[in-house]
C-alpha positions as CSV (number, residue, x, y, z in Angstrom):
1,X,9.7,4.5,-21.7
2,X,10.4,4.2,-18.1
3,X,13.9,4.0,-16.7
4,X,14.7,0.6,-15.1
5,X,16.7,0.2,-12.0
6,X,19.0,-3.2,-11.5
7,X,17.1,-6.2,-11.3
8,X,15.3,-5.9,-7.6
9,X,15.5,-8.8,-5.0
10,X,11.9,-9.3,-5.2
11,X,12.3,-11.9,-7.6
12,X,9.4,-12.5,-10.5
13,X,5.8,-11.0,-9.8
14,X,2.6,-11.4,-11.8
15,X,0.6,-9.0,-12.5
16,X,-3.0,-10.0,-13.7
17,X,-5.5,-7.5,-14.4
18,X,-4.0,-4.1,-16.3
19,X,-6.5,-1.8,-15.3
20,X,-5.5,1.6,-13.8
21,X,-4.6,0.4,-10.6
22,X,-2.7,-3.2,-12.2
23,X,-1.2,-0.8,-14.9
24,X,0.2,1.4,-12.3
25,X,1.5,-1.2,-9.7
26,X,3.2,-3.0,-13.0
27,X,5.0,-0.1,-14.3
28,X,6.6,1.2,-10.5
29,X,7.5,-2.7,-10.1
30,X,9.3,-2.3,-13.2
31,X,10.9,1.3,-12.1
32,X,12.0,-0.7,-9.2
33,X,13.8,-3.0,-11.3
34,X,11.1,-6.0,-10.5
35,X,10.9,-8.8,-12.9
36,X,7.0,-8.2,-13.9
37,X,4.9,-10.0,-16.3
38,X,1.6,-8.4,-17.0
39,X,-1.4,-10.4,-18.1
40,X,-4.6,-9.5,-19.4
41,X,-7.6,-10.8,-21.2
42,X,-7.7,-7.6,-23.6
43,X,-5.0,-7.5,-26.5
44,X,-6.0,-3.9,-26.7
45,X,-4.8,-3.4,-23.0
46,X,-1.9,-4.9,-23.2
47,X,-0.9,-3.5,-26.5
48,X,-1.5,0.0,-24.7
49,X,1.2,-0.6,-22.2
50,X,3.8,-2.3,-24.1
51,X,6.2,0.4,-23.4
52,X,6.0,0.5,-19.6
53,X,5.3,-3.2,-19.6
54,X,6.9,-5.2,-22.1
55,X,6.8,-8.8,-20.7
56,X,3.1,-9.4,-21.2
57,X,0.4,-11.9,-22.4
58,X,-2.6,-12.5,-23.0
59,X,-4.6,-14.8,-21.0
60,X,-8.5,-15.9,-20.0
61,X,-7.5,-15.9,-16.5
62,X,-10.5,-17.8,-15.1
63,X,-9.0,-20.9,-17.6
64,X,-6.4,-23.2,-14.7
65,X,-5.3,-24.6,-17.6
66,X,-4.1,-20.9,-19.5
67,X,-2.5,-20.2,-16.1
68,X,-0.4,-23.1,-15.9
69,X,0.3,-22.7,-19.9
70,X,2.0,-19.3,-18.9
71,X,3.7,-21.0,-15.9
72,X,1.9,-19.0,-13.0
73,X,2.9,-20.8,-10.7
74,X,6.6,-20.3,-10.7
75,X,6.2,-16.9,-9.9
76,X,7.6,-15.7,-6.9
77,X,4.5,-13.1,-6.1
78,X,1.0,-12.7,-7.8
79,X,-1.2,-9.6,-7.6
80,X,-4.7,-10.3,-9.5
81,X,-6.0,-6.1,-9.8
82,X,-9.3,-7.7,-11.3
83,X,-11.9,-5.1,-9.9
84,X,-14.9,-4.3,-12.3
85,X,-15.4,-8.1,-12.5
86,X,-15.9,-10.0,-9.5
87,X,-16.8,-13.2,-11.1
88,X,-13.5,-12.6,-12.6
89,X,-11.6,-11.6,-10.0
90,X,-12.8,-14.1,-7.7
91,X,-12.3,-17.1,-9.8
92,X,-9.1,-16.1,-10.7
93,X,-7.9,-15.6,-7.3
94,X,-9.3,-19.2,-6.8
95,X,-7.2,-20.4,-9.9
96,X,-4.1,-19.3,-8.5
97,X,-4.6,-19.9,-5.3
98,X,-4.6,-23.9,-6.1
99,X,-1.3,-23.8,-8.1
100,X,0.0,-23.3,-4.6
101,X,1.2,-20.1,-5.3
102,X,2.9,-18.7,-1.9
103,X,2.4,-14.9,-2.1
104,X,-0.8,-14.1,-3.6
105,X,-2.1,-10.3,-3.9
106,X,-5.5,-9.3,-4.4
107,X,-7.5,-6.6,-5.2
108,X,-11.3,-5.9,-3.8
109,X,-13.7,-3.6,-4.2
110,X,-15.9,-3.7,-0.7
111,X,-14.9,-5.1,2.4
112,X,-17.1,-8.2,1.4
113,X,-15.6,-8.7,-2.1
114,X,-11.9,-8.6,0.0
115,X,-13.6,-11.4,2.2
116,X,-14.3,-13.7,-0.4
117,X,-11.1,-13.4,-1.4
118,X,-9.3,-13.9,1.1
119,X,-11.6,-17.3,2.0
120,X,-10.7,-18.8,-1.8
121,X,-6.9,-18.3,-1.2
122,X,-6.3,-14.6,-1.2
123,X,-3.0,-13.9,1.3
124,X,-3.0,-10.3,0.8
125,X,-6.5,-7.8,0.1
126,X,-6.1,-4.7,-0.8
127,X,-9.1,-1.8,-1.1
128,X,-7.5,1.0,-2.7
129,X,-10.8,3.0,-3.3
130,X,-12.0,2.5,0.3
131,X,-8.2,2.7,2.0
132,X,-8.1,6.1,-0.2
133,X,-11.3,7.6,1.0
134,X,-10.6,6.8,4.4
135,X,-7.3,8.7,4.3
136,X,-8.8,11.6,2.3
137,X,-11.6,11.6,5.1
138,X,-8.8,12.2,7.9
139,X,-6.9,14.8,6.3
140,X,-10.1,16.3,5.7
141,X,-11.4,16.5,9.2
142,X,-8.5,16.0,10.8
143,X,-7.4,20.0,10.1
144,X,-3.8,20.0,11.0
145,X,-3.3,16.4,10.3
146,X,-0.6,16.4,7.1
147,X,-0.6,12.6,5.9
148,X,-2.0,9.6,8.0
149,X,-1.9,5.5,7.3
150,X,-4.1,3.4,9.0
151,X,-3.2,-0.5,9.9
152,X,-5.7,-3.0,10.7
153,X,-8.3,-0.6,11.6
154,X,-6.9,-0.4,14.9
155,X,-2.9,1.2,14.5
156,X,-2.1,4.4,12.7
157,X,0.8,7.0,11.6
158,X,0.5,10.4,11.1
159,X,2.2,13.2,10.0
160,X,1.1,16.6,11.9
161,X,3.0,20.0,13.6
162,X,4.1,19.8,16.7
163,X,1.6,21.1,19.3
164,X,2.3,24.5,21.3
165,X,2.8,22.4,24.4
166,X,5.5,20.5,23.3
167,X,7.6,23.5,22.2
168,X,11.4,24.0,23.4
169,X,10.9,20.8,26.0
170,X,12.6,16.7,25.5
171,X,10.2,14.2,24.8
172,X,11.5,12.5,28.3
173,X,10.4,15.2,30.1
174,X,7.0,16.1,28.2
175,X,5.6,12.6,28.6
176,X,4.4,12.2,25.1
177,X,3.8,8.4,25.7
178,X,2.0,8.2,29.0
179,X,0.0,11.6,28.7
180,X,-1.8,10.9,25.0
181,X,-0.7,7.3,24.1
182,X,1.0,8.1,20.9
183,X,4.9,7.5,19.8
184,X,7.0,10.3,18.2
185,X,9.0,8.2,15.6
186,X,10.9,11.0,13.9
187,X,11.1,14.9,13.7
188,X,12.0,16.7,10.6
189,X,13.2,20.2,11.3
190,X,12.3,23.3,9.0
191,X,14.6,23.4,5.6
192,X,15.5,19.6,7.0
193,X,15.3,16.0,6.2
194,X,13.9,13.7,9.4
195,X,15.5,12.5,12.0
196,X,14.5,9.7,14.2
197,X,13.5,11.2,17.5
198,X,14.9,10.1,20.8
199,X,14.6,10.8,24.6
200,X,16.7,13.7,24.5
201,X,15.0,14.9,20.8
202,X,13.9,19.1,21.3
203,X,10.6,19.5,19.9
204,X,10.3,23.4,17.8
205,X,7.9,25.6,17.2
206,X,7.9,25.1,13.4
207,X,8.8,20.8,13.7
208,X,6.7,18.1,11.7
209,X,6.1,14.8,13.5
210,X,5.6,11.3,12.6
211,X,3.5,9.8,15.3
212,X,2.4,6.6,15.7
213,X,-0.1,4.6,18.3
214,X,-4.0,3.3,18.3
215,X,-6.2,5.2,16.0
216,X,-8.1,7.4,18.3
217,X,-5.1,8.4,20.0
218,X,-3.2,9.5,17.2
219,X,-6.3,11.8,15.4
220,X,-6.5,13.3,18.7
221,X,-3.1,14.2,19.6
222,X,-3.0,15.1,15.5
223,X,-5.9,17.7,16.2
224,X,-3.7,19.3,19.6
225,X,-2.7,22.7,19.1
């Protein structure tokens, strides 16, 4: 069974839709100390995860009148993880979007699926297969690129080694900003934690860097050597 921290601030948060990726959100919610309901239309699925999750229900959750039955709608945040059926998944979203709910999370499967979403009262789309492949795809070609998250399709942060240029100099004096359009957030040092960098922050040899900035501009200074 998995340990609970103190109740978190977050306040209550259904979750509807305990596939892998509505399982898995549920259960570190709970870690977190979250208040979670789960819901489901399979009594097998939610018998499986009665140990990670054990506020659950049952629930058609395409029926309005189910939803308001289980009081939806005093939930503080709602993620519907409906992906394999988008009749589902969209109609749900719609459900809860007209209880007013104020937070509303969803889960799409394509770009066009987050778009309908989104236009029947989705605040919040999430792709994780696409968000995951396009991640995997920059570590891949991005060679000495370490971790990367990508914001909006237009803002990005990276984690990569310092290039050979920046070695033993300040970030004042090398320029980092003006020369390849990219911030150096933090620094972690070798056998280290990080460390917020500064103006007066010494780059080494054997450094890791979060950088941040437009998309281009961080894969390229990510791919410096």
């Amino acid at each position: 069974m998995a340990k609970r921290r103190p109740l978190h601030p977050a306040r209550r948060v259904a979750v509807i839709g305990l596939g892998r990726f509505g399982a898995s959100l549920a259960a570190d919610l709970v870690r977190e100390g979250v208040d979670v309901v789960g819901f489901d239309s399979d009594p097998g699925t939610v018998q499986r995860y009665t140990d990670d999750l054990p506020n659950s229900a049952i629930v058609d959750s395409t029926d309005p009148a189910a939803l308001v039955q289980l009081g939806v709608a005093d939930f503080d945040h709602v993620a519907v993880c409906i992906g394999s059926d988008l009749e589902a998944s969209i109609l749900t979203v719609s459900a809860v979007a007209d209880l007013g709910v104020t937070d509303l999370w969803a889960k799409a499967t394509s770009r066009q699926h987050g778009r309908i979403l989104e236009r029947v009262g989705a605040h919040h789309v999430v792709l994780p297969e696409h968000d995951m492949g396009e991640r995997v795809a920059h570590l891949v070609t991005g060679r000495r690129m370490l971790d990367y998250i990508e914001f909006d399709e237009e803002f990005a942060i990276a984690k990569a080694p310092a290039p050979r240029e920046l070695f033993g100099v300040t970030l004042k004096s090398s320029r980092v900003r003006n020369r390849f359009g990219v911030t150096i957030v933090a620094v972690r040092r070798p056998g280290g934690g990080y460390e917020f960098a500064g103006l007066d922050t010494v780059i080494g040899e054997d450094d890791l860097l979060i950088v941040s900035g437009p998309v281009r501009s961080v894969e390229r200074f990510a791919a410096r050597h």
